[in-house]
C-alpha positions in Angstrom: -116.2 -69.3 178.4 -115.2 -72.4 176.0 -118.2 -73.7 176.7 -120.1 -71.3 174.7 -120.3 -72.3 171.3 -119.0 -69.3 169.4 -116.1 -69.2 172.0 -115.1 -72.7 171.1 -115.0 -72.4 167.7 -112.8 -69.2 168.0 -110.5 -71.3 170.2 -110.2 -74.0 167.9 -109.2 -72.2 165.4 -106.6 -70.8 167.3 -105.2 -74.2 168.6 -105.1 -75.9 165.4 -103.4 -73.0 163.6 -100.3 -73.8 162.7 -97.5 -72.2 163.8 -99.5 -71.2 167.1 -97.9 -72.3 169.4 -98.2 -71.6 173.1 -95.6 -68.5 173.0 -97.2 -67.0 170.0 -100.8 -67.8 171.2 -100.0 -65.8 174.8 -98.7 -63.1 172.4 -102.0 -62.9 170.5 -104.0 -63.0 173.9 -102.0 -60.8 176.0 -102.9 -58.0 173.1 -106.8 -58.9 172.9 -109.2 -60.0 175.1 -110.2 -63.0 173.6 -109.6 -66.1 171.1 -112.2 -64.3 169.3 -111.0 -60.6 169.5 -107.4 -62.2 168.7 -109.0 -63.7 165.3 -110.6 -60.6 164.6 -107.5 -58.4 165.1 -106.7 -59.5 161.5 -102.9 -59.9 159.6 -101.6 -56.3 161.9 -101.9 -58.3 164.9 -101.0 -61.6 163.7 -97.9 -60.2 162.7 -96.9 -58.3 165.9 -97.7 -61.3 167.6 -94.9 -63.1 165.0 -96.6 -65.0 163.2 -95.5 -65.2 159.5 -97.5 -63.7 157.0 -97.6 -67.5 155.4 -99.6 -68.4 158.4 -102.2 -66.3 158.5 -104.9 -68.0 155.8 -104.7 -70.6 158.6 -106.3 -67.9 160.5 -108.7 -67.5 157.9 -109.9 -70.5 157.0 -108.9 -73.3 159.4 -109.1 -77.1 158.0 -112.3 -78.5 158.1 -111.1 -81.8 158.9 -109.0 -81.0 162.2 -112.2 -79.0 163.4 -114.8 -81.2 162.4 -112.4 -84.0 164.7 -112.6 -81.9 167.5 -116.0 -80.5 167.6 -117.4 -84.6 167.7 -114.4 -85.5 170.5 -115.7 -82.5 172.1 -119.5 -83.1 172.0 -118.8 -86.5 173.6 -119.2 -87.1 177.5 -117.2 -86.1 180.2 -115.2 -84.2 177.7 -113.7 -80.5 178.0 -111.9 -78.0 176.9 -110.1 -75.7 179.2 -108.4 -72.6 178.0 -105.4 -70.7 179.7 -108.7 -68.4 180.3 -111.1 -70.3 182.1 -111.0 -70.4 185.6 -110.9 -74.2 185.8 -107.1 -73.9 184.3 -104.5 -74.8 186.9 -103.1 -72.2 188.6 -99.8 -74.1 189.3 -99.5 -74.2 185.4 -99.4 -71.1 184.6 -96.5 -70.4 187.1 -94.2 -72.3 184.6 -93.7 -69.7 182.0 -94.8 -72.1 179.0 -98.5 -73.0 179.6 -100.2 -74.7 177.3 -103.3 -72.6 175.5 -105.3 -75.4 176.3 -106.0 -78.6 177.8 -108.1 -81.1 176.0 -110.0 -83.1 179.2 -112.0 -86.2 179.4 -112.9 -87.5 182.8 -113.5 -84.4 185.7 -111.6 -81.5 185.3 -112.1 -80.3 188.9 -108.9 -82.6 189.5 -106.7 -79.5 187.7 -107.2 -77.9 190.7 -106.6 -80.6 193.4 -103.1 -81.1 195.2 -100.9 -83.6 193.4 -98.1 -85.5 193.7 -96.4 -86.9 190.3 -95.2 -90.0 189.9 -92.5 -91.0 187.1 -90.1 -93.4 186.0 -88.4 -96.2 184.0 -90.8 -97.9 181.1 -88.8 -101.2 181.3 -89.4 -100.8 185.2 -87.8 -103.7 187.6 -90.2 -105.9 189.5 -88.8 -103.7 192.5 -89.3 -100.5 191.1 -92.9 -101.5 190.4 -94.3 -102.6 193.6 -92.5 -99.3 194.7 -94.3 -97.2 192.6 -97.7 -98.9 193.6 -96.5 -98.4 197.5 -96.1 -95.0 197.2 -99.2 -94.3 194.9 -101.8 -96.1 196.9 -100.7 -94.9 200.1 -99.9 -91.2 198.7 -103.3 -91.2 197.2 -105.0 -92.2 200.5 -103.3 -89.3 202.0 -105.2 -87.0 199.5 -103.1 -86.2 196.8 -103.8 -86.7 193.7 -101.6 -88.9 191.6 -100.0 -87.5 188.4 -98.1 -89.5 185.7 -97.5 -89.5 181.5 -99.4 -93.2 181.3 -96.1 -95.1 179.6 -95.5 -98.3 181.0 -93.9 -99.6 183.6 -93.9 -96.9 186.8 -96.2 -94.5 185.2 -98.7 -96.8 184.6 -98.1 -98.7 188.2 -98.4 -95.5 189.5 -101.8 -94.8 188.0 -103.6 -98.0 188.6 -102.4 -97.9 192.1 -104.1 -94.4 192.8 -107.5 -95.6 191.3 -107.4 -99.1 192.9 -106.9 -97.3 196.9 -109.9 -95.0 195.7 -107.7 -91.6 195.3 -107.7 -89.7 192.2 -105.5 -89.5 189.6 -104.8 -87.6 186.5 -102.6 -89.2 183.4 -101.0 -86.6 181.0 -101.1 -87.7 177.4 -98.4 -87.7 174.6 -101.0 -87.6 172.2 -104.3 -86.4 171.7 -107.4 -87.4 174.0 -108.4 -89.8 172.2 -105.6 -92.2 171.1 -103.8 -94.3 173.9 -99.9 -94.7 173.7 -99.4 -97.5 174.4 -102.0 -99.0 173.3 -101.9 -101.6 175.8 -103.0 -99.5 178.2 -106.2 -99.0 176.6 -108.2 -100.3 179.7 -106.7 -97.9 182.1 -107.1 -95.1 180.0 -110.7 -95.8 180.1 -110.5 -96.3 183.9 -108.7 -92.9 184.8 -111.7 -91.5 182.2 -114.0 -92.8 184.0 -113.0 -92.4 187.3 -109.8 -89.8 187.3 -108.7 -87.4 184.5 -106.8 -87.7 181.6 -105.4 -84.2 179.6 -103.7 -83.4 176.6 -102.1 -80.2 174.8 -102.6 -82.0 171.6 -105.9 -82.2 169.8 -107.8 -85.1 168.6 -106.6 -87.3 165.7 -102.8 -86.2 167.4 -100.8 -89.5 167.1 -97.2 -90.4 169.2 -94.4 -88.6 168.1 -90.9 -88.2 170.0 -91.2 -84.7 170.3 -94.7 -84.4 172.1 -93.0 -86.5 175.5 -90.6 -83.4 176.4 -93.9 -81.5 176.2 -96.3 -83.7 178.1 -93.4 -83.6 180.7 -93.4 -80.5 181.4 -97.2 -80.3 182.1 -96.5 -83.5 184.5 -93.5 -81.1 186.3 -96.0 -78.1 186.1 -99.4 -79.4 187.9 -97.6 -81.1 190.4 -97.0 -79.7 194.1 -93.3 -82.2 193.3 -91.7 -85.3 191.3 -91.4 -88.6 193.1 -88.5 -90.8 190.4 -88.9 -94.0 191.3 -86.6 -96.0 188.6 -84.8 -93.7 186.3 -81.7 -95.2 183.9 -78.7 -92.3 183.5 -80.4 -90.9 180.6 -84.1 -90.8 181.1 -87.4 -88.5 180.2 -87.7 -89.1 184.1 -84.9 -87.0 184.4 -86.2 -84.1 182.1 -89.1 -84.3 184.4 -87.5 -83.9 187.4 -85.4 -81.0 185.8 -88.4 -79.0 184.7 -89.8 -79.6 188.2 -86.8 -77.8 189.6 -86.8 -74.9 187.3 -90.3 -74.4 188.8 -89.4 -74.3 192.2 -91.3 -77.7 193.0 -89.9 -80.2 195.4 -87.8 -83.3 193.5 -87.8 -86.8 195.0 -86.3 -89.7 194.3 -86.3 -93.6 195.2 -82.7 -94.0 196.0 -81.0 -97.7 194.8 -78.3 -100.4 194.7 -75.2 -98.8 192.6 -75.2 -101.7 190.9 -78.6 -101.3 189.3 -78.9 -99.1 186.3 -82.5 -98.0 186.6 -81.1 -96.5 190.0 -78.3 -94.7 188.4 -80.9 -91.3 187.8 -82.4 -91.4 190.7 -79.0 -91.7 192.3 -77.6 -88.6 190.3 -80.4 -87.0 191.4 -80.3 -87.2 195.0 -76.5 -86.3 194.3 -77.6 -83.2 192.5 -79.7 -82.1 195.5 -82.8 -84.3 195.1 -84.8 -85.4 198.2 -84.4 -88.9 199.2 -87.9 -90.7 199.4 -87.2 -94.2 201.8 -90.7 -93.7 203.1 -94.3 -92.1 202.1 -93.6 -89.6 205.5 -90.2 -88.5 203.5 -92.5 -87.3 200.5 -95.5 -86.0 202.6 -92.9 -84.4 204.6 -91.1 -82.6 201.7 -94.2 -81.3 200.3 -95.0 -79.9 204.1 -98.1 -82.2 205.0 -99.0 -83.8 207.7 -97.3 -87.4 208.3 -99.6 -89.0 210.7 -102.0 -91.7 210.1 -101.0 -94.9 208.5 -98.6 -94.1 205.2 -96.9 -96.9 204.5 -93.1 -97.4 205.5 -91.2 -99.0 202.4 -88.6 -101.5 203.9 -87.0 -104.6 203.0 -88.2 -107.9 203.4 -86.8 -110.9 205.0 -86.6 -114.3 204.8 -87.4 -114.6 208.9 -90.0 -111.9 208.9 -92.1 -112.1 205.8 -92.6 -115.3 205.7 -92.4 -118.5 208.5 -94.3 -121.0 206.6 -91.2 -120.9 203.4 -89.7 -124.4 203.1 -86.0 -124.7 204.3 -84.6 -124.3 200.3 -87.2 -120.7 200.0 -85.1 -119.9 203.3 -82.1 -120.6 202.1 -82.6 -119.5 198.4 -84.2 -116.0 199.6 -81.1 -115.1 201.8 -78.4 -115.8 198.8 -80.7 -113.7 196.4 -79.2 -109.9 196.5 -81.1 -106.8 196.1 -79.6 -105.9 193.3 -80.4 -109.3 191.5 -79.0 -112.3 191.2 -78.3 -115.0 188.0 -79.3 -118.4 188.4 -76.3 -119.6 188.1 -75.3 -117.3 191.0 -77.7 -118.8 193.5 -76.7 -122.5 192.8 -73.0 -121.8 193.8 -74.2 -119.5 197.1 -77.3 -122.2 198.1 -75.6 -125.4 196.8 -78.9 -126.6 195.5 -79.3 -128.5 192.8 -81.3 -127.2 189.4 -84.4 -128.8 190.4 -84.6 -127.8 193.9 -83.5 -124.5 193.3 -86.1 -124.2 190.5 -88.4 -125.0 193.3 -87.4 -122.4 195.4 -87.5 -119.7 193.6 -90.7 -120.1 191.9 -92.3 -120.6 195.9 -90.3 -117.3 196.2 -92.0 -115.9 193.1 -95.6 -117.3 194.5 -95.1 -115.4 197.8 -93.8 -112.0 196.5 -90.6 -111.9 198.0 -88.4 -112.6 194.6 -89.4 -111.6 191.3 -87.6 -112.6 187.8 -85.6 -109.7 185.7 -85.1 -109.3 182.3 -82.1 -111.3 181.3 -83.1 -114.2 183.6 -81.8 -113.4 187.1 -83.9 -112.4 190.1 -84.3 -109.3 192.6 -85.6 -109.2 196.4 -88.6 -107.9 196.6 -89.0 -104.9 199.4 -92.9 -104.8 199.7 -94.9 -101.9 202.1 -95.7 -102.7 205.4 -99.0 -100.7 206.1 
């Protein structure tokens, strides 16, 4: 068990060898017993396992520093390590052919084992794309999955906070090691899914954000997951490599279909094109992932100016109904409303007050489609 002491010291010196990497490290193990046994099998072993003969004083005499880093992340609360041995390791994981050695835990790593759902798209997410996320994550979460996500910004965040704020769980797959936060300004809900979710990482502490650690954490998102729910994905996204790994493991793929003249809808689109599910409701996910769709899951729809809201003023009326889905420019709504600057100024920010318009990037402004529970 890595909880014995002797155990976890052989296991760090494992994981912080370099050059042993998860396909080497299964080599070592699938020969030996043990972390342990695998150290002791000496330069033979380590060589039949391919590990270059530079390598091995790594073996030997592991760097103090790195260790000493881990042992004090380690010794700290709510904090684990779970090896591709212990019985607390996700089952799901290892069906992906590339399992991590280990996962570095803090928060409750009885979540590994519980039913989830991940959630995953754009970082400069739409207004739209963002209350989606939160729709499907609150409501998905109160159905008893638990939420999955990489904790960038924009969906994956959205998705996160939405899990823990309808009292589900949720577990955030880091880019870096346990104990930096990328980005760092979600350093306050990385202390809230410790402290009430789970947060993991291949990576050991003192492990900062590089580009090549995402492709990684992705496929641990694809891997735990029962499917992928895209939400916002642009044509070339991590999203995408997300929803691609998910595939190769023979998990359901979901996505949020959108206006063709959107480009955050332009993956998910492609995707549903390639074969993806199309998710138009919380009973389309819970469906594909063969649950049960009764109780009250939210239905995502869109939202009009006659049913959302009576008390709007006759320019909100008027304003909402010229302002497309797929956004419109300011400019655009004074020729369709044939309000003045002012009055449409008005307008839109009593819009903006009760959630049914949001401001875009670049100035224009989107419809916002809200869940009706």
């Amino acid at each position: 068990m890595t909880d014995d002491g002797a155990d976890r010291e052989a296991w760090l010196t494992l994981l912080l060898a370099p050059g042993v990497g998860p396909v080497t490290g299964m080599r070592l193990l699938e020969q030996h017993d043990s972390a342990a046994a695998a150290l002791d099998a000496g330069p033979g072993a380590w060589r039949a396992a391919g590990l270059p003969d530079a390598l091995h004083d790594a073996l030997r005499r592991p760097a103090p520093d790195a260790l000493d880093t881990c042992r004090r992340w380690l010794d700290g609360e709510r904090r684990a390590l779970v090896t591709i041995d212990d019985a607390r390791y996700p089952q799901r994981l290892l069906q992906t052919g590339c399992p991590p050695l280990a996962l570095y835990c803090l928060g409750d790593p009885s979540l590994l084992a519980q039913e989830q759902i991940a959630i995953v798209g754009a970082r400069s997410a739409s207004a739209q794309g963002l209350e989606d996320a939160r729709a499907f994550a609150s409501e998905l979460a109160r159905a008893g999955l638990c939420v999955t996500s990489g904790m960038a910004s924009g969906i994956d965040g959205a998705a996160h906070a939405a899990a823990l704020d309808a009292g589900g769980a949720t577990i955030a797959v880091a880019g870096t090691g346990p104990d930096r936060v990328y980005p760092a300004r979600h350093r306050a809900l990385a202390h809230r899914i410790g402290d009430h979710g789970l947060l993991v990482s291949e990576f050991p502490p003192g492990t900062g954000a590089r580009p090549g650690h995402f492709p990684r954490r992705n496929r641990i998102i694809a891997g735990l997951a029962l499917g992928v729910l895209v939400v916002e994905a642009a044509a070339r996204s991590g999203s995408l490599i997300t929803a691609k790994l998910a595939a190769e493991y023979g998990r359901e793929v979901l996505a949020v279909p959108g206006s063709i003249h959107r480009p955050l809808a332009r993956g998910c689109n492609a995707l549903i094109r390639e074969g993806a599910q199309l998710a138009e409701t919380v009973q389309d996910v819970l469906r594909a992932l063969g649950r049960s769709t009764g109780g009250s899951a939210a239905t995502l729809g869109p939202v009009t100016s006659s049913g959302a809201s009576p008390a709007l003023s006759a320019n909100a009326a008027l304003t909402l109904d010229a302002v497309h889905d797929a956004g419109s420019a300011f400019d655009q709504l004074v020729a369709r409303t044939g309000l003045d600057v002012q009055a449409l100024s008005s307008a839109l920010l009593e819009l903006e007050i009760a959630g049914l318009v949001a401001s875009e990037p670049g100035g224009s402004f989107s419809r916002l489609a809200r869940a009706d529970a």
